[in-house]
N, C-alpha and C positions, 0 to 999 in steps of 0.2 A: 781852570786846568786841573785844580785840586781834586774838584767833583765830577771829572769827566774819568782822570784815572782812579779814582776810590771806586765809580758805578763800574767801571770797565775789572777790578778788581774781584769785586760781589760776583760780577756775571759771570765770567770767565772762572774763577774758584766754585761758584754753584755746580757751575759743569761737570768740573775739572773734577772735585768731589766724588760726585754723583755717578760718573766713569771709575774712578777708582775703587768705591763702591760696590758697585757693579760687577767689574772686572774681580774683585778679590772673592766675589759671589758666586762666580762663575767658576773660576781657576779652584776654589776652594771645597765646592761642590761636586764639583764633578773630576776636573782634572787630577787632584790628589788624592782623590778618592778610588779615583780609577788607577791612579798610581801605586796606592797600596794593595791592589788585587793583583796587577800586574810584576810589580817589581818587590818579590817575595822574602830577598835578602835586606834584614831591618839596617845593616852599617851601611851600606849601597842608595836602599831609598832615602834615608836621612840625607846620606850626602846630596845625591843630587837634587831632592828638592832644597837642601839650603842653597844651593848653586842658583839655584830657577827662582827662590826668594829675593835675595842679594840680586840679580841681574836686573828681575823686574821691579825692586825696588830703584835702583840706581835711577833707569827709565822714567820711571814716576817723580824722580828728585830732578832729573835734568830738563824732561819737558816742561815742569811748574817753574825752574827756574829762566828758562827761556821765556815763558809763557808772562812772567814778569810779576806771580804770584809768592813764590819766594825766592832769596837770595844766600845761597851757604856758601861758608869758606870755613874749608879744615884745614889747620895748620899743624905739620909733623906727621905729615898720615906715615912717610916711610918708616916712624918707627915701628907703626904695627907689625910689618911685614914678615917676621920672624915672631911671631906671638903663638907662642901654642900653649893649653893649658893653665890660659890664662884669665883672669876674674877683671872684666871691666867695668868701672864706676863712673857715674858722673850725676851732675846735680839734673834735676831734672823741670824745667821750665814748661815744656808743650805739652800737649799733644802727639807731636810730630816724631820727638826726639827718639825712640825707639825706634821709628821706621829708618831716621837715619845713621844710626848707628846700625842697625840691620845692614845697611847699603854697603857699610866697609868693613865691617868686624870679618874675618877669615872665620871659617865653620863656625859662625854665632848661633850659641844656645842662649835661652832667656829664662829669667827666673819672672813667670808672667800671674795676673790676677787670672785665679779658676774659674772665673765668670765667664772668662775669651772662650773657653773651651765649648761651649754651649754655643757661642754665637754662630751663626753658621755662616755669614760672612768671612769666618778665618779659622773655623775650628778645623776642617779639614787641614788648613798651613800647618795647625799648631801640632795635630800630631802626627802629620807628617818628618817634622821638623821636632819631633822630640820636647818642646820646651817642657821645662817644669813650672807645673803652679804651685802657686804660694798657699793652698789651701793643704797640703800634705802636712803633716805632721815634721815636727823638725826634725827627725833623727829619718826620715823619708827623702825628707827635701837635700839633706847632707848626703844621702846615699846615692840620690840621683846624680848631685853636682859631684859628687867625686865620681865616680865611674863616668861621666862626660869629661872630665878634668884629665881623666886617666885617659883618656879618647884623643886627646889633645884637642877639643871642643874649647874655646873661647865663650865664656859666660858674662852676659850683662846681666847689671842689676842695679839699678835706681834706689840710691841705701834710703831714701827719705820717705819710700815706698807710696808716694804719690804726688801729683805734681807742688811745685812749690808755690806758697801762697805767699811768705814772709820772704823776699829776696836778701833782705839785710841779717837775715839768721835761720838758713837751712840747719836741718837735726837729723843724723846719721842714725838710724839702728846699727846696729853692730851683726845682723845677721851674717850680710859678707865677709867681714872680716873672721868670724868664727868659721866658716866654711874655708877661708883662706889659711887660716894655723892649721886645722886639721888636715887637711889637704896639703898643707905647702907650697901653696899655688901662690905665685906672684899678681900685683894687683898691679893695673893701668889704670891709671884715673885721667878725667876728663873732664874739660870746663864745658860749656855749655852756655855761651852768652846771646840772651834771644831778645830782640826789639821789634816789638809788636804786640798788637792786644789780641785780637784770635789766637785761639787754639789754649790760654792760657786756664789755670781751673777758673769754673764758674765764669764763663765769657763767651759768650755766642762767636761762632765761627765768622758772623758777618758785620765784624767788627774790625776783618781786614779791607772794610773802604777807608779806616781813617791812613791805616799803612803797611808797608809791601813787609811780610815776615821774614826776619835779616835774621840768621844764624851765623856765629863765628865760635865755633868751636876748636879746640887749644888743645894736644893730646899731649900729657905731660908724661915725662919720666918714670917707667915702672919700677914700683914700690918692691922692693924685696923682703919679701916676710921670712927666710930662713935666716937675714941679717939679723932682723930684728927680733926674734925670737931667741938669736944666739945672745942677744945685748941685752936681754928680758929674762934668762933661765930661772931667777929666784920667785918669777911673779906666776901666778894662777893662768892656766889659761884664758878663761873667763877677764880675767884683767889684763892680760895683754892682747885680747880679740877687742876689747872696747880703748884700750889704747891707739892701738890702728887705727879705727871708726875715729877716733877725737881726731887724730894727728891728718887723715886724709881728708878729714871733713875741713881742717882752719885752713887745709891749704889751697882746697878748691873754693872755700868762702872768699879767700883774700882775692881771688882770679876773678869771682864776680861782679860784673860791671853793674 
């Protein structure tokens, strides 16, 4: 039974892939492409293709979970609901975990690798949808997230800036948190507990015959940096941006399973 649903797993995610592939090939090339000819107002087109991102990602996360290929549960998602201008963190395990944090972050901007920009399976989303890459200059990349931050745009950013290898001891940069003092931007931090061998770094995708990709992701408490900065006033900024990065990193360590 093991090896009937692990081959039904391979086949059906081959597909299932390969369609979504596809489709972001499709939608990416042409459709946002023709959006940015058409729809002239840059605050307008942003929005609604993040609208059209987040919608057809949800689609994409509910047919796979039907499909019996993954299984997500978020818990606490009403806190987001009132999130504006807000910096979201979380550890980062997959693959995946971007897309689905895309599905429910409210106006989600991404601080992404500059390489995406080039791909042309998603370079049209990408700037259509504003994100910022990581390849800008820091005092670039701060300029961009604050005027999104001023936008009321919700930013993620994966602080370990690539998937994790060591589960028993992720390592934060502190780039968010610098952009969060400057800015003054409250930070939502997020668990991230992933059980399965696909999607993980260096791990062939079809590795989910041995089991179905179970996410349970935790949305905890947001961090308030004007608190924390008021209880900090004698220290450096630079020391109290890498205080944050320690203090939200042991908390999401402790959360991981």
């Amino acid at each position: 039974m093991h090896c009937v649903a692990g081959l039904y797993r391979v086949l059906v995610s081959s597909i299932y892939f390969a369609f979504f592939g596809l489709g972001s090939l499709v939608i990416s090339m042409i459709f946002f492409n023709l959006m940015r000819l058409v729809v002239r107002n840059k605050e307008n087109r942003t929005r609604i293709s993040r609208n059209i991102t987040k919608y057809a990602l949800k689609l994409y996360l509910s047919t796979a979970c039907l499909l019996g290929i993954f299984d997500i549960k978020i818990k606490n998602l009403k806190k987001t609901q009132d999130d504006t201008g807000c910096i979201y963190i979380a550890n980062h395990p997959s693959l995946l975990d971007v897309v689905i944090l895309d599905s429910f972050v409210k106006n989600a901007n991404c601080v992404i690798k500059s390489t995406l920009k080039s791909n042309p399976f998603i370079s049209g989303i990408i700037a259509c949808n504003r994100y910022v890459a990581n390849s800008l200059s820091p005092e670039d990349i701060l300029k961009d997230c604050k005027e999104s931050l001023a936008r009321g745009d919700n930013i993620i950013v994966f602080p370990e800036g690539t998937r994790t290898i060591n589960f028993d001891k992720i390592k934060f940069k502190h780039g968010f948190s610098s952009i969060a003092v400057v800015c003054k931007a409250n930070i939502r931090p997020l668990v991230i507990n992933f059980d399965g061998l696909a999607l993980r770094k260096n791990v062939p995708w079809y590795q989910i015959y041995k089991k179905k990709l179970t996410y349970k992701i935790e949305i905890l408490d947001k961090f308030d940096t004007s608190e924390y900065l008021s209880l900090h006033q004698d220290k450096e900024v630079s020391a109290v941006s890498r205080g944050i990065a320690k203090e939200l990193q042991a908390l999401i360590q402790s959360k991981v399973n």
